[in-house]
N, C-alpha and C positions, 0 to 999 in steps of 0.2 A: 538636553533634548531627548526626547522619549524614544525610545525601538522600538520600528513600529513592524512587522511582515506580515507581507499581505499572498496569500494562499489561495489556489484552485487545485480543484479537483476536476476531473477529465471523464465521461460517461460515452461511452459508444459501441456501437455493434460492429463485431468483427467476424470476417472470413477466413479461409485456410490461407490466403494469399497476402503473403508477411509486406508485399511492399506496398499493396493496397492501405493494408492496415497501418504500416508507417506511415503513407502520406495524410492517411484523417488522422493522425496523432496530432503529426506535426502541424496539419492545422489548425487544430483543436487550441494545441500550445500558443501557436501565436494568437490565437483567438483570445486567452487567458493571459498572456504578455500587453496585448493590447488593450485591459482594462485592468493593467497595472499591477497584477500578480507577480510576486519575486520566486515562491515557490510552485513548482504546479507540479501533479500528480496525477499520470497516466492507472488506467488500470492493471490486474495482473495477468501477466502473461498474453499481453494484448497482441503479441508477432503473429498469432494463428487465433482457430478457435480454440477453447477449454478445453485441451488434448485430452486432458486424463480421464473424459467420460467413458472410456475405456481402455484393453490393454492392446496397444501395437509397434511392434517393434520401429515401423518406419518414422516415428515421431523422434527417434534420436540423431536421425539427422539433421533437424531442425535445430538441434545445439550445439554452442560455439564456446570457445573460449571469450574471457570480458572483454580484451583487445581485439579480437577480430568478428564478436556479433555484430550482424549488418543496424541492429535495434540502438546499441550502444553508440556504435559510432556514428549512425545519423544524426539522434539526438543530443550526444555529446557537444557534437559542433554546433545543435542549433542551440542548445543551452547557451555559449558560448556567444554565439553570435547577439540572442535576446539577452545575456547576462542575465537569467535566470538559472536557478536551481531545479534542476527533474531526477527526482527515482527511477531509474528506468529497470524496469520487472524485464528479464528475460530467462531463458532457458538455458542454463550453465553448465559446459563440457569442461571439467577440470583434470587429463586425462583419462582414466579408464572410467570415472566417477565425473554423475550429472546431480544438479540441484536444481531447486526453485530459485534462483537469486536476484537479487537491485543490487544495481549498480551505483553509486552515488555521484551524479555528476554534477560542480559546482559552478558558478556565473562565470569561472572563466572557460569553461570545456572539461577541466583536468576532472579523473574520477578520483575520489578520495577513499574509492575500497566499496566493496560488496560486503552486502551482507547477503547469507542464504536461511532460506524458511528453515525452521526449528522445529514447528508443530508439521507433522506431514501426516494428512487423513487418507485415512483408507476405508472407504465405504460404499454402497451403490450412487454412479455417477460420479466421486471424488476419488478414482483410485492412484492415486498419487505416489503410495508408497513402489507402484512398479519403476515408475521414470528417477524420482528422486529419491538424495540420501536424507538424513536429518542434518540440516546445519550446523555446520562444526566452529560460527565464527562467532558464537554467543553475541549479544542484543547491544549495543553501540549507541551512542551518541555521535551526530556528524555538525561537525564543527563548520556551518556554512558561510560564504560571502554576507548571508541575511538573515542570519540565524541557527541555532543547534538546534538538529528535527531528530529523532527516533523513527526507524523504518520497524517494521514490522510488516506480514505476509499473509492475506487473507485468515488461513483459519489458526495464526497467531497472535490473531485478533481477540477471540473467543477467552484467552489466559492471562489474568490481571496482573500476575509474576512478570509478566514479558513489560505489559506496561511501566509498571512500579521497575523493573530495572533499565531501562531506557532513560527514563527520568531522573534517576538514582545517578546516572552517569554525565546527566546534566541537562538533557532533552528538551527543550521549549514549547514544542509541538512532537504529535505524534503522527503517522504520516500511514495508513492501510492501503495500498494496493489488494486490489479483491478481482476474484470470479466466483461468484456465489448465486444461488436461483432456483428453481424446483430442486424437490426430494423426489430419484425413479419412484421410489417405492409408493411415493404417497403424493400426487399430483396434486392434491389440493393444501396440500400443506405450505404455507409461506409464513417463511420464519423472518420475513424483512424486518418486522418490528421489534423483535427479540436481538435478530443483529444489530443493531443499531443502539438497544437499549445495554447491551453489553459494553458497548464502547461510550455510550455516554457515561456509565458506570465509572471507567477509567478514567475519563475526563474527570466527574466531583473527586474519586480518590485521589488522583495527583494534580488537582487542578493546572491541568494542562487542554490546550486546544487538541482537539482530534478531526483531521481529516479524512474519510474512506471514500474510494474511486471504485467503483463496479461499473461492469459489461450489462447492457441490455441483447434482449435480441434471444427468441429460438435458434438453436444450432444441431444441425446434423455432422455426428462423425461415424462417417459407414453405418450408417442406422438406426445410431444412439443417437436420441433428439434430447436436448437439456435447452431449457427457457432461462433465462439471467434476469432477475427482477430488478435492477437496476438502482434508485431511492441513493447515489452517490449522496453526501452531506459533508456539513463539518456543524460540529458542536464546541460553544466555546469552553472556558476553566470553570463554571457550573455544570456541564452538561444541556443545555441549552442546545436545540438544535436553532443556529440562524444563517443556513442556507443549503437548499436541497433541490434534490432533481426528483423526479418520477420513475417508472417503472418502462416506461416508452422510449423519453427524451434523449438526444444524444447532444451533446454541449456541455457547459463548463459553469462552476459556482465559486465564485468570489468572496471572502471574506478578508479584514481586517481585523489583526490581533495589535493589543500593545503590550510586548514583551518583558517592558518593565513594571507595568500597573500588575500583569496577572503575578509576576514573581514575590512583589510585596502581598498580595492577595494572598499568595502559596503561604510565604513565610507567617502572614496572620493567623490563617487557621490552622496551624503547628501539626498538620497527618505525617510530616518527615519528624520532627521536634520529637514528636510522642510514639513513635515507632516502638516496640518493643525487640528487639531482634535476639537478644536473649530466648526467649520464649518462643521464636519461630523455629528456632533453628532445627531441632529433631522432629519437625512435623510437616517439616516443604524438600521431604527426600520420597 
């Protein structure tokens, strides 16, 4: 009998106010439970707005340890409840040090480990390196009730290494929680297409499924306005985009993979097989 997992992705506009923002999760999720999604994928750092658009000390209140964020443990239990699998992206207090982290929670509730983002930018509107450290749990395969996903984190999305070692580890699917959207600098610039075409990229490389979840919506923080161009998708182990949202939309996208057709497909076209890793190794330092 074939393995089959069926995936959604999560697209919505969010405010400062974390439990507003929880409850459109959570409906979102059963909205994607209800057309029979095993996996579903919130965007990143959906508790508030895109904090990082600038630097303020009060947003470190907002983070918690994994056991006691309000993010975690709501969704954890509804994981649980729908036996569904969710990445939950929140804001991670690991004492005196904070990250970008997912949480991984599996269809019975229990979390099977965080990972925290690795790539952290730092640039106009993304200043991320004030709030978080650089990820110290290197890039994982989570062995789920429905399937082994690979997490990755917005703009570690951008790095085919992260890809190519997630899969290495055993990955099925690849799985981007995002906040991404205007450039301050440069208002008319939208890189939507480029994001996207990056990750379908990693798809043909390791023919693996790739799903990413982004935020729509203008948002103000204290006077920083940042727009979230939204275009959530998944693309299949071609790179295929076959199902996506818009720039507006807030709702959920449904796909089915077969887990064991795409693995023979992998093993076909030999990109692990034919690896050279001899020859990589003094030029990926």
């Amino acid at each position: 009998m074939a393995r089959e997992m069926t995936v959604a992705a999560v697209q919505a506009a969010f405010s400062p106010d974390m439990s507003s923002n929880l409850e459109k999760v959570e409906a979102l999720v059963r909205e994607a439970a209800s057309q029979s999604a095993q996996v579903i994928l919130p965007p990143e750092l959906f508790q508030s707005i895109y904090f990082p658009t600038r630097q303020d000390p009060k947003w470190f209140e907002t983070a918690f340890p994994v056991g006691e964020h309000p993010c975690v443990r709501t969704l954890s239990a509804l994981a649980k409840e729908l036996g569904v699998v969710i990445p939950i992206s929140f804001f991670e207090k690991d004492g005196p040090h904070f990250f970008n982290s997912v949480a991984i929670a599996d269809a019975d509730g229990a979390i099977l480990g965080v990972y925290r983002k690795s790539h952290i930018p730092d640039g106009p509107g993304y200043q991320e390196k004030y709030y978080f450290r650089p990820g110290d749990t290197g890039f994982k395969a989570w062995r789920t009730k429905h399937g082994t996903v690979g997490v990755g984190i917005c703009w570690d999305q951008w790095y085919p290494e992260a890809a190519r070692a997630m899969v290495l580890e055993g990955a099925e699917i690849l799985l981007y929680p995002t906040a991404i959207g205007s450039e301050p600098y440069d208002e008319t610039l939208d890189t939507h297409e480029r994001w996207r075409r990056v990750m379908q990229g990693h798809a043909v490389a390791n023919a693996v499924p790739i799903i990413a979840a982004n935020r729509i919506g203008e948002e103000d923080n204290d006077g920083t306005h940042q727009r979230y161009y939204g275009h959530s998708f998944t693309a299949d182990h071609t790179g295929e985009i076959v199902a996506s949202l818009g720039e507006e939309a807030e709702g959920v996208i449904v796909a089915q993979f077969d887990l064991d057709e795409i693995a023979g497909y992998r093993a076909e076209w030999g990109f692990f097989r034919d690896r050279r890793t001899d020859l990589y190794r003094d030029t990926l330092t």
